[in-house]
Structures are given as structure tokens and as C-alpha cells.
C-alpha positions in Angstrom: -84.4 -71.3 103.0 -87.0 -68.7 102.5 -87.0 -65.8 105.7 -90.7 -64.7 106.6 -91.3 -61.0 106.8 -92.5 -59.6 110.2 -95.8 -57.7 110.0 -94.3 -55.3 112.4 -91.7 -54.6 110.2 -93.0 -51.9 107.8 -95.1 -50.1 110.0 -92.0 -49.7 112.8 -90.1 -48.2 109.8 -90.1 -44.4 109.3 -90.0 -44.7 105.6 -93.0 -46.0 105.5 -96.2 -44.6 104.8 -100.0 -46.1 105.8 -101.8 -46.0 102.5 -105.1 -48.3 104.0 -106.8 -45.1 105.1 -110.6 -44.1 103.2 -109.1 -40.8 101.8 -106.1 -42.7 100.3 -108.3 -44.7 98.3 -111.0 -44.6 95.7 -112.3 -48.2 96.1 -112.8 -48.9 92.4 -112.5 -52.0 91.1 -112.0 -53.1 87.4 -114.9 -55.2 86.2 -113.9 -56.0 83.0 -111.7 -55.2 80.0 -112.0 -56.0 76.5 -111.1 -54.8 72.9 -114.1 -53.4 70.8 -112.8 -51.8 68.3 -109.2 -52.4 66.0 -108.3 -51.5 62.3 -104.6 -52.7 60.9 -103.7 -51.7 57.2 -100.2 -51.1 55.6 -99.2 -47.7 54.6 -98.8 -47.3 50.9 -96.4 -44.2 49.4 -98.9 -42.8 47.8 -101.2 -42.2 51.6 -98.9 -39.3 52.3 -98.5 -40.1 55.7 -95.5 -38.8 57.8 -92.3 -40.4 57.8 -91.9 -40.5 61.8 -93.8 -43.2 63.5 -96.0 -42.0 66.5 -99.3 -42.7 68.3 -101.5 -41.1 70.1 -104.9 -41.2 73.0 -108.2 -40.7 73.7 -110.5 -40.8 76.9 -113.9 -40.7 76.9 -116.0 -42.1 80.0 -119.5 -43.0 80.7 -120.5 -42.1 83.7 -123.5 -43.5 85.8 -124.0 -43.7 89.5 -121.1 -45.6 91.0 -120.1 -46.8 87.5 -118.1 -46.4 84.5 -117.3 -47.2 81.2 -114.3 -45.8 80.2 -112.6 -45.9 76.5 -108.6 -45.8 75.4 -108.6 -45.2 71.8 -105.1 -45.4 70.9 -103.8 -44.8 67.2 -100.0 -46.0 65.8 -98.4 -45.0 62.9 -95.6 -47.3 62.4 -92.9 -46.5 59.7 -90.3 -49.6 59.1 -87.1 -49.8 58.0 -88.2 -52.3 55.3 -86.9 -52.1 51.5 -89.9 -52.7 50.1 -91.2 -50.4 47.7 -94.6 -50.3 48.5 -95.2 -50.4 52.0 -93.7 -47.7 54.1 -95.0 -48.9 57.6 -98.8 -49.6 58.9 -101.4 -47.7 60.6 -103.1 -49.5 63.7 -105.7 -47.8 65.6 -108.1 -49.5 68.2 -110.1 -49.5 71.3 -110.1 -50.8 74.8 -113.4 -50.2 77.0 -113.0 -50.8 80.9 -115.9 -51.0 83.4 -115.2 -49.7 86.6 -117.5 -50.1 89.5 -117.0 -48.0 93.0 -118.5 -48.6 96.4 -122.2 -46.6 97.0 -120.3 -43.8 98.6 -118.6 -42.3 95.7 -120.9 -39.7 93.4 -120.7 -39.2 89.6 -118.4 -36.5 89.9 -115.8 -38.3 92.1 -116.2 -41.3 89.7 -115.9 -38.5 86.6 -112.3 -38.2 88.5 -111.2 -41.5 88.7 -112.2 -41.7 85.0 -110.4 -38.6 83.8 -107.1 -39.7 85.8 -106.8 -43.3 85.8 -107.8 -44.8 82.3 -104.7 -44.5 80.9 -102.8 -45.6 83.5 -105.2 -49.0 83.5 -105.7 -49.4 79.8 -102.3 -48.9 78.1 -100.5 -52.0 79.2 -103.3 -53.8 77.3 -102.7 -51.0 74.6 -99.3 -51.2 74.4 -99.8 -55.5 74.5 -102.0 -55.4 71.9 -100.5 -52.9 69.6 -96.9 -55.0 70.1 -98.5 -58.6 69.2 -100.5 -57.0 65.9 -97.6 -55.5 64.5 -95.3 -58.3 65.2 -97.5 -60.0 62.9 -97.1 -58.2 60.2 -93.8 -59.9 59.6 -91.9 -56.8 60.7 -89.3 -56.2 63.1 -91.3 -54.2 65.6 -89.8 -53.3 68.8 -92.7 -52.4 71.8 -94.0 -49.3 72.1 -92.4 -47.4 74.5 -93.4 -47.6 78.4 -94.9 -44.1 79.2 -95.1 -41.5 82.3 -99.3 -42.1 82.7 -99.7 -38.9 84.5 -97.3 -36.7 82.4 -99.4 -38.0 79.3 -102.7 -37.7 81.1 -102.2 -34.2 82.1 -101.1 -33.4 78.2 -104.9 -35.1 77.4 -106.8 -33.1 79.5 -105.3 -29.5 78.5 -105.5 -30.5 75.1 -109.0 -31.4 76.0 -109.0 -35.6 74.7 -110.3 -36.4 77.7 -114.8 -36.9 77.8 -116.1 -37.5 80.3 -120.5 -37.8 80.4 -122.0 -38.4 83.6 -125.4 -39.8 82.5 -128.9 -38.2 84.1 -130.4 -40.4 87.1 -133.9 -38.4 86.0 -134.2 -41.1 83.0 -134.0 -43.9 85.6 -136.5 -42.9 87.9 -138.9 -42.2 85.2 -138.4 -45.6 83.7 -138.5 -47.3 86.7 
């Protein structure tokens, strides 16, 4: 028998904290994901890449009005434990683009914001997907790429300044229109 949840009963408890409020919230929603760029090829000896297998990020946004387009590129270098004697692991590097559309009330620079600070956080579980299912299919024993801290990597992005963000001229609209 399944128990139903009072409504009363989060707000009457003192751990609990009213996020429903404007300031708590940017009121972005995600339009639409999709892949549009992706390159696969096996590393050879002679590419003289590292032995370590790593990836890495980065942002760049489109900003315009109350919308944006925001890019993850994400890059993998993937180094297997295979015998072979050619191929020492692959490189994978891609793209994801998400729009994201605000309410009337936000400018370009709050949107800018959200940009800088939230793509990653949206994007790389369809990174991280994506980069698991192409490598699996390389016949490899591939384990997932590791679940990451979004903020801690974010903030690592911005200081080493992979994060662009272009908030496009509303001038150009008026003229044309």
C-alpha cells in the first residue's frame, strides 16, 4: 500500500527551504539539444600522443535577447589496455549545442550568466552518454567517463578563460526590420 505525502509536510519542516521564489530562479528552459559535431579515430604509435587518457571542455554561447545557443565541445583521449600493436587507444572529440530560451524579463547579460554557469552542468550527461556509447563501439572495454563536480570544473573553465560567451548587437535587428 503506497502512503501519500502531505503538502503540509515539507513546508512545516525546518529543514526545508522555499526555492519557488523569482530570485531563486532563472526561468530558462531548454529548447532543444542535439549533436553537431563528432570525430572518432584510433590512436596509432606513431601519433605521439600521451599515454594517460583524459578529456577536456569548451563553452562558447551565443547570446541574443532572451536566448541562447550554447556549445559543449568535449575532447577524449582514450588509451586501452589492448595488446594490439598498433592501436594504442582513440581520440573522440565532439559537440553538443543547447538552445535555451528565458522569459522577457531577463537581459543579455543575465542570460550571458546562465550561459557561462550552467552549460556544462546541462550538456555533459549527453557528453558523457555519447562519449560512453562511441567508444563501447569500438570493441573495447571502456568503462564511463567519470561523473564530474560541474561547478568545480566550470570555475576551472572560466579562469583558464574556455568559457565565450557573445551577446549579439540588437542594432542589426532594428535595422533589418
Amino acid at each position: 500500500m503506497m502512503s501519500t505525502i502531505d503538502q503540509n509536510d515539507l513546508s512545516q519542516d525546518n529543514r526545508a527551504v522555499d526555492v519557488s521564489t523569482a530570485e531563486t530562479q532563472y526561468r530558462v528552459q531548454c529548447d532543444d539539444v542535439r549533436l553537431f559535431s563528432s570525430l572518432l579515430r584510433p590512436l596509432m604509435d606513431e601519433d605521439g600522443e600521451q599515454e594517460n587518457s583524459r578529456f577536456s571542455f569548451k563553452i562558447s554561447a551565443f547570446i541574443h535577447n532572451n536566448e541562447a545557443q550554447s556549445q559543449l565541445e568535449t575532447q577524449v583521449v582514450y588509451v586501452t589496455d589492448s595488446e594490439s600493436d598498433e592501436i594504442r587507444g582513440y581520440f573522440l572529440r565532439f559537440g553538443f549545442l543547447a538552445k535555451f530560451i528565458a522569459g522577457d524579463k531577463i537581459n543579455p547579460e543575465e542570460m550571458s550568466d546562465f550561459a557561462s554557469l550552467y552549460t556544462l552542468s546541462i550538456l555533459w550527461p549527453y557528453a558523457r552518454e555519447y562519449a560512453s556509447d562511441q567508444l563501447r563501439r569500438t570493441g573495447e572495454k571502456f568503462i564511463s567517463l567519470p561523473i564530474i563536480n560541474p561547478q568545480v570544473v566550470t570555475e576551472h573553465l572560466i579562469e583558464e578563460d574556455l568559457v565565450e560567451i557573445i551577446i549579439l548587437d540588437n542594432s542589426s535587428d532594428e535595422e533589418t526590420g
